[in-house]
C-alpha positions as CSV (number, residue, x, y, z in Angstrom):
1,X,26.7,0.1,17.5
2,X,28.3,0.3,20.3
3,X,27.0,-1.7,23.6
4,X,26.4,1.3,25.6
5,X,24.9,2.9,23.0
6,X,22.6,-0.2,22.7
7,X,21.5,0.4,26.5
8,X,21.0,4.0,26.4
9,X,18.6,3.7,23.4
10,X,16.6,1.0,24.9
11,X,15.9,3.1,27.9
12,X,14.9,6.3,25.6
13,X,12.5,3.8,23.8
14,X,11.4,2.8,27.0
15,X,10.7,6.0,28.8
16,X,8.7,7.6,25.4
17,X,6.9,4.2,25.1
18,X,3.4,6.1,24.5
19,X,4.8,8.5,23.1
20,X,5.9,6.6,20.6
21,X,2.9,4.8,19.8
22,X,0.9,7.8,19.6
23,X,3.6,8.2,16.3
24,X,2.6,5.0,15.1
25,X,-1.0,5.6,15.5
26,X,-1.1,9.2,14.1
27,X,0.9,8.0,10.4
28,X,-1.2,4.8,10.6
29,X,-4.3,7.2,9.9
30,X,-2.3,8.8,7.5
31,X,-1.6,5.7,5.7
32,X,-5.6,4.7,5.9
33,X,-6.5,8.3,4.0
34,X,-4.1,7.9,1.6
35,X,-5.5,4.5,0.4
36,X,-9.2,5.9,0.9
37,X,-7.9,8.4,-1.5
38,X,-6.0,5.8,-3.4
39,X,-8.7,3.4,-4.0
40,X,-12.4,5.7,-4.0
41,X,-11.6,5.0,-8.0
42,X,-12.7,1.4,-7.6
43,X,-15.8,1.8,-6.3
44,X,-16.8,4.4,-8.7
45,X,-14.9,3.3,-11.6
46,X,-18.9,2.4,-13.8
47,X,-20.2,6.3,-12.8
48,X,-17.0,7.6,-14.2
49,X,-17.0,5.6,-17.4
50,X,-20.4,7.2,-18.0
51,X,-19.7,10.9,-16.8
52,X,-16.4,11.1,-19.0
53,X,-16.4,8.3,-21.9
54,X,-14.1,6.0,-20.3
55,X,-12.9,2.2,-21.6
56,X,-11.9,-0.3,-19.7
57,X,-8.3,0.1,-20.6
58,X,-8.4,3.8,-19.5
59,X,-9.7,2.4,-15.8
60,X,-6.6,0.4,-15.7
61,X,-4.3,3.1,-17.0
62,X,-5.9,6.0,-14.5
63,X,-5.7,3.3,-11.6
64,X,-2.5,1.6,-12.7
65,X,0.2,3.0,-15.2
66,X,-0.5,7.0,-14.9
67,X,-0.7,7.2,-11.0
68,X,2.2,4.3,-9.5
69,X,4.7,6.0,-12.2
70,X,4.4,9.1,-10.9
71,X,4.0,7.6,-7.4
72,X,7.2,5.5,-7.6
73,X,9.2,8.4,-9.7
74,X,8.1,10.9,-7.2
75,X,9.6,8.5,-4.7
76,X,12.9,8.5,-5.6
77,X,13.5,12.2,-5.2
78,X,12.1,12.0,-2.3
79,X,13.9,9.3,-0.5
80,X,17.1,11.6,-0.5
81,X,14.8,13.9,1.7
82,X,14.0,11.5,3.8
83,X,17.3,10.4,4.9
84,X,19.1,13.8,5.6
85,X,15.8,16.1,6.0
86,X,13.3,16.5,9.1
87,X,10.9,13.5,8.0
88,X,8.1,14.8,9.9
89,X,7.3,18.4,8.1
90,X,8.1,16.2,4.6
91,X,4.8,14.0,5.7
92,X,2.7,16.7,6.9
93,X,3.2,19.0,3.6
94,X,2.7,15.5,1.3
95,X,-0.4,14.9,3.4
96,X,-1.6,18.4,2.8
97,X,-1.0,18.3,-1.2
98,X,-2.5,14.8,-2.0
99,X,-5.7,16.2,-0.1
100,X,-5.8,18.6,-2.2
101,X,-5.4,17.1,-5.3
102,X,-8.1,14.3,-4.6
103,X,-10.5,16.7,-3.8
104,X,-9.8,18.9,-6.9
105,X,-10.3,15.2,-9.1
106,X,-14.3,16.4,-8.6
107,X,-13.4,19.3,-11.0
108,X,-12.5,17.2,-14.0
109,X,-14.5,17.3,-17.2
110,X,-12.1,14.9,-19.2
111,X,-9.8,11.9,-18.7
112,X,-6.6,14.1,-18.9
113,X,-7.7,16.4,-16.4
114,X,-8.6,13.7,-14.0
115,X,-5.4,12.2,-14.7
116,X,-3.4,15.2,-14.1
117,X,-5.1,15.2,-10.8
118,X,-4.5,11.3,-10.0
119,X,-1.3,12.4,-10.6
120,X,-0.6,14.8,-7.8
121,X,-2.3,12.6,-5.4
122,X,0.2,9.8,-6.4
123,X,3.5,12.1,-6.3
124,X,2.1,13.5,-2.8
125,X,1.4,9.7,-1.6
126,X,5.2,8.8,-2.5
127,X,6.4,10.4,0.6
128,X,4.6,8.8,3.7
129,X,5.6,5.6,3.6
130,X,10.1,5.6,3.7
131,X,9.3,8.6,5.6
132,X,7.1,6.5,8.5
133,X,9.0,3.8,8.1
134,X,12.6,5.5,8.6
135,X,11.1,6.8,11.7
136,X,9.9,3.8,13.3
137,X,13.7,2.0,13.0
138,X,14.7,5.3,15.0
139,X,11.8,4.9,17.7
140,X,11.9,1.4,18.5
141,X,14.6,-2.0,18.9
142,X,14.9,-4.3,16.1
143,X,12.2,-6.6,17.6
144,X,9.6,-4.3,18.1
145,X,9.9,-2.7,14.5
146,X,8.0,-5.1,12.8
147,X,4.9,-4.3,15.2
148,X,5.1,-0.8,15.2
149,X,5.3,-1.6,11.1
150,X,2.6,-4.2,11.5
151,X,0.1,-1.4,12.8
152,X,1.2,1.0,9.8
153,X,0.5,-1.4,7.2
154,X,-3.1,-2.2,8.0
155,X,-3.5,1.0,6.7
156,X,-3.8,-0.2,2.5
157,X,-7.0,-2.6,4.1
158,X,-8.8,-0.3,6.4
159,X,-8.2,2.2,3.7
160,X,-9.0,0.1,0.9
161,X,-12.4,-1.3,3.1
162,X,-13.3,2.2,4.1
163,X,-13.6,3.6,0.4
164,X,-15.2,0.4,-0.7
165,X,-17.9,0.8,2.3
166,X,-18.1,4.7,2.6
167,X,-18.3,5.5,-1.4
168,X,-20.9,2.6,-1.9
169,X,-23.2,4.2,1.2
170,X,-22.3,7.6,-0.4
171,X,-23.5,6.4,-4.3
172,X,-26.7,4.5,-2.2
173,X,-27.4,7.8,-0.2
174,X,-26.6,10.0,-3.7
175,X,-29.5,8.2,-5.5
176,X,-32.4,9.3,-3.9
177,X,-34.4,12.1,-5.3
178,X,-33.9,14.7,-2.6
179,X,-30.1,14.1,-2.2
180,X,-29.9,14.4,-6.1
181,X,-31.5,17.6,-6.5
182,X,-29.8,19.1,-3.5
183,X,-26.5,17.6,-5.2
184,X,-27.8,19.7,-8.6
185,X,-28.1,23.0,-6.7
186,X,-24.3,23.2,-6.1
187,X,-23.8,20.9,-10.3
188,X,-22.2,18.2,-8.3
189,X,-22.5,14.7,-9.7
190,X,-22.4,11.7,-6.8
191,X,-18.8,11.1,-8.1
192,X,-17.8,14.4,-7.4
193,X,-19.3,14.5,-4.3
194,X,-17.2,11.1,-3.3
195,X,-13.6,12.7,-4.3
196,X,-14.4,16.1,-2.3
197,X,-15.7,13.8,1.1
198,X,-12.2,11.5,1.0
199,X,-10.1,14.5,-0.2
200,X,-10.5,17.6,2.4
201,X,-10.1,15.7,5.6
202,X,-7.0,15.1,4.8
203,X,-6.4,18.8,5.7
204,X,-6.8,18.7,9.4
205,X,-4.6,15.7,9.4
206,X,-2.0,16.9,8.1
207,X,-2.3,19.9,10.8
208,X,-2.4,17.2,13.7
209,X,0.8,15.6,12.2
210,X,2.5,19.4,11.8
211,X,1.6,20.2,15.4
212,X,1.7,17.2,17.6
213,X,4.8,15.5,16.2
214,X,8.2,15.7,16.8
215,X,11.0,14.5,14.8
216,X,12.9,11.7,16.5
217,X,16.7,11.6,17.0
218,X,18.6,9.1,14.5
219,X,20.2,6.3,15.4
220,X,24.4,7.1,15.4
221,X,26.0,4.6,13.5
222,X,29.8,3.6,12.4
223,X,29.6,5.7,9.8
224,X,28.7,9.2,12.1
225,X,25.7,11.5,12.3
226,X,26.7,12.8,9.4
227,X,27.7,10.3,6.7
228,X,25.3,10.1,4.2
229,X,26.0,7.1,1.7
230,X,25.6,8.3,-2.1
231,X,23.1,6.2,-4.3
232,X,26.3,4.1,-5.2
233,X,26.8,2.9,-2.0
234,X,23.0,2.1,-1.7
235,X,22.7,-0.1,-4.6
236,X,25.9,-1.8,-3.7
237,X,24.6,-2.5,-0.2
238,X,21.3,-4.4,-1.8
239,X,22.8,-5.9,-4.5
240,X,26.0,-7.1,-3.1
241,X,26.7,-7.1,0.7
242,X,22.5,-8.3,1.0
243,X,22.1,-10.8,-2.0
244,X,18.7,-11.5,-0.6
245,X,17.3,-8.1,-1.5
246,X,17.0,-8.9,-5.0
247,X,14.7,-11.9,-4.6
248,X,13.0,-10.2,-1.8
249,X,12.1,-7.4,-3.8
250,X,10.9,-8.8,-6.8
251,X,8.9,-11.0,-5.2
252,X,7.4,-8.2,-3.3
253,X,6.8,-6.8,-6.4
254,X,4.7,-9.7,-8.0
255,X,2.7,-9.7,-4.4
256,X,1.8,-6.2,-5.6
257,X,0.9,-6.3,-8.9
258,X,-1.6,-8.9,-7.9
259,X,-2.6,-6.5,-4.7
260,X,-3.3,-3.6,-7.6
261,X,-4.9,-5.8,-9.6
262,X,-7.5,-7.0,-7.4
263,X,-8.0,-3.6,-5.8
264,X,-8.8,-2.2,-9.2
265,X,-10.8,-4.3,-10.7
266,X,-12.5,-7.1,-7.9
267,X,-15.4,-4.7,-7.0
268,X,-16.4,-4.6,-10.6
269,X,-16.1,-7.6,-11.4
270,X,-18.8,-8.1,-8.7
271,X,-21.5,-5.4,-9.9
272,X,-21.3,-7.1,-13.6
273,X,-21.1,-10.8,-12.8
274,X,-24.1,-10.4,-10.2
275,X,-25.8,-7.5,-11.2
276,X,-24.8,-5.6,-7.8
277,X,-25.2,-2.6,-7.7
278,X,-22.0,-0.2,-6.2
279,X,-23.4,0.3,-2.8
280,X,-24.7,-3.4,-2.4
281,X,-20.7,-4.2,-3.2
282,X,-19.6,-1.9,-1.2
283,X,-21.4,-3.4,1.6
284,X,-20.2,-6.9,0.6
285,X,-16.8,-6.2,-0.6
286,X,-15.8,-4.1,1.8
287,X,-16.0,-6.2,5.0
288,X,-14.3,-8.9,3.9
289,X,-11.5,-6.7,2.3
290,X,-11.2,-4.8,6.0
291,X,-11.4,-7.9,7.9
292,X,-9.4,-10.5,6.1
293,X,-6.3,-7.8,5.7
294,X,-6.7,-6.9,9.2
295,X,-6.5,-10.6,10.4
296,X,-3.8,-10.8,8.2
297,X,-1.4,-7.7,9.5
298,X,-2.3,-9.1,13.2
299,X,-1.6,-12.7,12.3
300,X,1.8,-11.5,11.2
301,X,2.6,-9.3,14.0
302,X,2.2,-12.3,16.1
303,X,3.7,-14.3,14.9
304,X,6.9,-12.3,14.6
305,X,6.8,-11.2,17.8
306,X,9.0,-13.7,19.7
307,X,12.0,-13.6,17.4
308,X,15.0,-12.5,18.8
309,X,16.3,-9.6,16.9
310,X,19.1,-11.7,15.2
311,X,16.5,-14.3,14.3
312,X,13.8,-11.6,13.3
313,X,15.2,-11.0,9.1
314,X,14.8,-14.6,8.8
315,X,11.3,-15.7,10.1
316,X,10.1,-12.7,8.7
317,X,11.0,-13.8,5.2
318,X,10.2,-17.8,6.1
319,X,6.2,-16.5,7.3
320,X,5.5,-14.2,3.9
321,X,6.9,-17.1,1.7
322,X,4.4,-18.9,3.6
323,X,1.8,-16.7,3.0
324,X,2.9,-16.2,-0.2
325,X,2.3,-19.8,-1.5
326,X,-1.3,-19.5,0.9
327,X,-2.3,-16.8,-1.7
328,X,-1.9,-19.1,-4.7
329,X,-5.3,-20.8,-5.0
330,X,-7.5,-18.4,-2.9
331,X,-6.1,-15.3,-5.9
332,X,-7.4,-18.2,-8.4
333,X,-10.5,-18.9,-6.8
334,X,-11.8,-15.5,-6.0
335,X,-12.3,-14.3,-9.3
336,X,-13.8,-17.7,-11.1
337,X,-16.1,-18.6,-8.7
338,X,-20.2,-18.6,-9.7
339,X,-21.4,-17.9,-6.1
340,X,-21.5,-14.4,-4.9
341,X,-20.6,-16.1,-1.3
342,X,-17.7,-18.0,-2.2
343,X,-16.2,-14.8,-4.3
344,X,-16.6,-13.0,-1.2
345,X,-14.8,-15.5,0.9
346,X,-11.8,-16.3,-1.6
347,X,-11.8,-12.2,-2.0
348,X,-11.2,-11.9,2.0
349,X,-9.0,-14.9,1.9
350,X,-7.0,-13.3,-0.5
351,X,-6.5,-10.3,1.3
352,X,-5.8,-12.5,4.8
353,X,-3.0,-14.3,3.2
354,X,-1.3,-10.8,1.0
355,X,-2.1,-8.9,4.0
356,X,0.9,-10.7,5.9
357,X,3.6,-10.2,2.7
358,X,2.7,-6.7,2.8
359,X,2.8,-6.2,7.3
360,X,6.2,-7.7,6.9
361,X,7.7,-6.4,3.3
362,X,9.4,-3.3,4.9
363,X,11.1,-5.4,8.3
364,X,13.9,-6.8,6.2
365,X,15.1,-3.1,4.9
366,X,14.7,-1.5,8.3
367,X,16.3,-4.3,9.7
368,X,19.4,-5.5,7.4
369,X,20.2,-1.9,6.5
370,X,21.8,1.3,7.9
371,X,19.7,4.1,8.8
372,X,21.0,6.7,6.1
373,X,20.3,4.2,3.4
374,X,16.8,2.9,4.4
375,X,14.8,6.1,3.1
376,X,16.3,5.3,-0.5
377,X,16.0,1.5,-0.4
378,X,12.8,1.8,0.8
379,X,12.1,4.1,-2.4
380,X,14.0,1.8,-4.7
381,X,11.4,-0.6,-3.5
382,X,8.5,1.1,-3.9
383,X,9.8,2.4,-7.6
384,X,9.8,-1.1,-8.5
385,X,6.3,-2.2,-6.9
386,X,4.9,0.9,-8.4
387,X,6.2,1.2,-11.7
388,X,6.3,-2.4,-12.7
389,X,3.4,-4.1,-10.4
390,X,1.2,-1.0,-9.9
391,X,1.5,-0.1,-13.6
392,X,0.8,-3.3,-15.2
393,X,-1.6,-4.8,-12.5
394,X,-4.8,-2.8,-13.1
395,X,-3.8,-2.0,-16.8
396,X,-2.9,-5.4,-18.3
397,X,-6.7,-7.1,-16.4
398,X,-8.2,-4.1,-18.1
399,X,-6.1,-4.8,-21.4
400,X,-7.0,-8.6,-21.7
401,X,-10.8,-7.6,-20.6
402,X,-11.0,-5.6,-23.4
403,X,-9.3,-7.9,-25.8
404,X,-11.3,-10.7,-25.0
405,X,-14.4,-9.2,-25.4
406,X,-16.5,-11.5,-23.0
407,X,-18.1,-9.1,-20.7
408,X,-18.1,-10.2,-17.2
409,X,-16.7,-13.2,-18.1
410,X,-14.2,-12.2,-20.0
411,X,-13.0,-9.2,-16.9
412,X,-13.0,-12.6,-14.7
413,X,-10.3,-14.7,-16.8
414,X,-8.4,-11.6,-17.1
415,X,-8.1,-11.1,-13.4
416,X,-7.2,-14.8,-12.9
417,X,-4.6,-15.2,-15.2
418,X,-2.5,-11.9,-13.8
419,X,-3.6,-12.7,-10.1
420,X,-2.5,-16.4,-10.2
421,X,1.0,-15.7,-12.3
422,X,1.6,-13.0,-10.0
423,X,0.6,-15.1,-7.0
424,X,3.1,-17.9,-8.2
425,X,6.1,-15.4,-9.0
426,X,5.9,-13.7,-5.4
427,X,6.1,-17.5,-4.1
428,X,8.9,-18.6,-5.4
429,X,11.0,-15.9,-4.8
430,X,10.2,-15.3,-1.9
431,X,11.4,-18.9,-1.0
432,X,14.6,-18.0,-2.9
433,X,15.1,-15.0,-0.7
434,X,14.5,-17.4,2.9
435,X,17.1,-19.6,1.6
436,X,19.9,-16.9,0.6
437,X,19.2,-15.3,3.8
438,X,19.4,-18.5,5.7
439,X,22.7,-19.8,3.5
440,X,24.6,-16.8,4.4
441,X,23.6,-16.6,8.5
442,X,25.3,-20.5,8.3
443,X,28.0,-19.5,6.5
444,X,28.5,-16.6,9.1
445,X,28.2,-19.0,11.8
């Protein structure tokens, strides 16, 4: 880009400096309902077994498999909008449709009706975040992308903390007598009644993102306004000219499959190891969750924040590995330990040290690549973390659970064994992406 190009963008950024935070905060709260939405299953996965015959292994699939396929499949058709269409209409009609569809989960009387529901939440979800993201390499220099990404990715843990806290206090509040008969006047089950509270605020949302937002001017690069890279071009751009990508994104991957894992299956694991019920984990679970992946996203931001934009790809990379080795024995600990206290403090530990991965996963795309190819390699990322980590996370814990057949205990090993394998994976290639990264700037040099 040219220098006086350079100039003239920083002073835009600098002049719509609120303006553009207000973008930031506005999809930040976007990204917090659609994990409320997202993750309400967890917290209500032992009502659901009961109201509609459920095993473990269907918990995993309805959680896992059937909702990050259609998530990361949906995200691929997608992505092409996202790089030539107006970004901000896409995220207001996704918002619209997934709050729809988690509301209308209250209406299923089966598992494949609730899945086919799932389903259209996850295909809706698919668009926010290269959509956000894209946005936020437009709005700000290199050096202040990874805060403005920083505040969008606390959104998974005040999302995640939000349904653990508000679905517990809504199962507590559902089980008195007077709540339950006024529940049976309208044939609503305290499940129901969950999925319909998370699900239709999503509608005014999607309103204040339609009418308040504007869509931001792309950055012009070499290749003109106009020159829109085929898929081709994409791949070769990730797999060849950035030969870090490849570790980067696996190991992103594994980060996730441990992230879906634990979301799935941690607060369960609680209410039959310690006989909790789902409001007392809620309470418990939730807090730590919230706090620990909010430390986490801050920590990283912070740290970040000094680079110098040529420098910022590689400390970026050199934190999460970091964070990524961090992760190894709190992911093992969490799960095996016999004190409810020391559970809850490996569980928040565990979120503290994923949480920085996560803030800082999407810096190195929005950073290393051009701005027509970042919707798609943004996509191509989350197809892989999706299909692969979100599909086999929750399903595979709920898999072994089942094939062990050792109750609580047996829910516990299962969660361990994929939490620390995926734990140890993300490490190490993590590390391997630092040091191609860090090879090719000497080579450059």
């Amino acid at each position: 880009m040219p220098l006086t190009s350079n100039l003239a963008l920083n002073e835009e950024v600098s002049l719509t400096a609120p303006r553009s935070a207000y973008v930031v905060f506005v999809f930040f709260l976007c990204f917090v309902f659609s994990y409320i939405d997202r993750q309400i299953v967890s917290i209500l996965v032992q009502p659901l077994k009961l109201a509609l015959h459920l095993s473990d292994a269907q918990i995993g699939l309805l959680q896992g498999m059937a909702f990050t396929v259609c998530y990361a499949t949906a995200g691929v058709f997608v992505a092409r909008l996202v790089d030539r269409s107006n970004r901000v209409r896409l995220i207001a009609v996704c918002v619209a449709i997934w709050a729809i569809s988690t509301a209308m989960c209250a209406t299923a009387h089966s598992f494949t009706e609730l899945l086919m529901w799932r389903a259209g939440t996850a295909i809706s979800e698919a668009g926010l975040s290269p959509a956000a993201l894209s946005i936020f390499s437009d709005l700000f220099v290199p050096r202040k992308v990874s805060r403005a990404t920083s505040v969008f990715m606390l959104g998974p843990y005040i999302g995640g903390g939000v349904a653990l806290l508000g679905g517990g206090a809504l199962l507590d509040w559902t089980a008195g007598s007077g709540a339950v008969q006024a529940l049976a006047a309208f044939s609503l089950a305290p499940w129901q009644l969950a999925f319909v509270a998370v699900g239709l605020p999503g509608l005014l949302l999607a309103a204040l993102v339609a009418v308040t937002i504007r869509e931001p001017a792309r950055r012009i690069e070499a290749g003109g306004e106009e020159d829109i890279p085929n898929m081709k071009a994409v791949l070769r751009e990730i797999t060849v000219t950035h030969r870090f990508c490849i570790p980067y994104f696996l190991g992103y991957t594994a980060l996730i499959l441990l992230f879906y894992a634990y979301s799935a299956w941690f607060p369960t694991l609680l209410i039959r190891t310690f006989g909790l019920a789902a409001g007392e984990v809620g309470r418990m679970a939730g807090p730590a969750y919230m706090s620990g992946g909010v430390a986490g996203v801050v920590s990283a931001s912070m740290l970040v924040r000094r680079a110098i934009d040529a420098g910022a790809l590689e400390k970026a990379l050199r934190i999460a590995t970091f964070a990524a080795f961090a992760l190894i024995p709190v992911a093992l600990a969490a799960p095996l330990s016999k004190a409810l206290s020391a559970a809850l403090i490996a569980y928040g530990l565990c979120a503290f040290t994923a949480s920085i991965v996560m803030a800082l996963a999407p810096v190195p795309v929005q950073l290393a690549l051009p701005n027509r190819m970042r919707g798609r390699a943004i996509a191509i990322l989350v197809f892989l973390t999706n299909t692969v980590a979100g599909g086999l996370g929750p399903l595979a814990v709920g898999a072994i659970a089942d094939r062990l057949a050792l109750g609580a205990h047996g829910l516990a090993i299962a969660l361990a064994t994929v939490g620390g394998m995926a734990a140890v994976a993300s490490a190490l290639l993590y590390l391997a992406a630092t040091r191609s990264v860090k090879l090719s700037r000497l080579r450059n040099s």
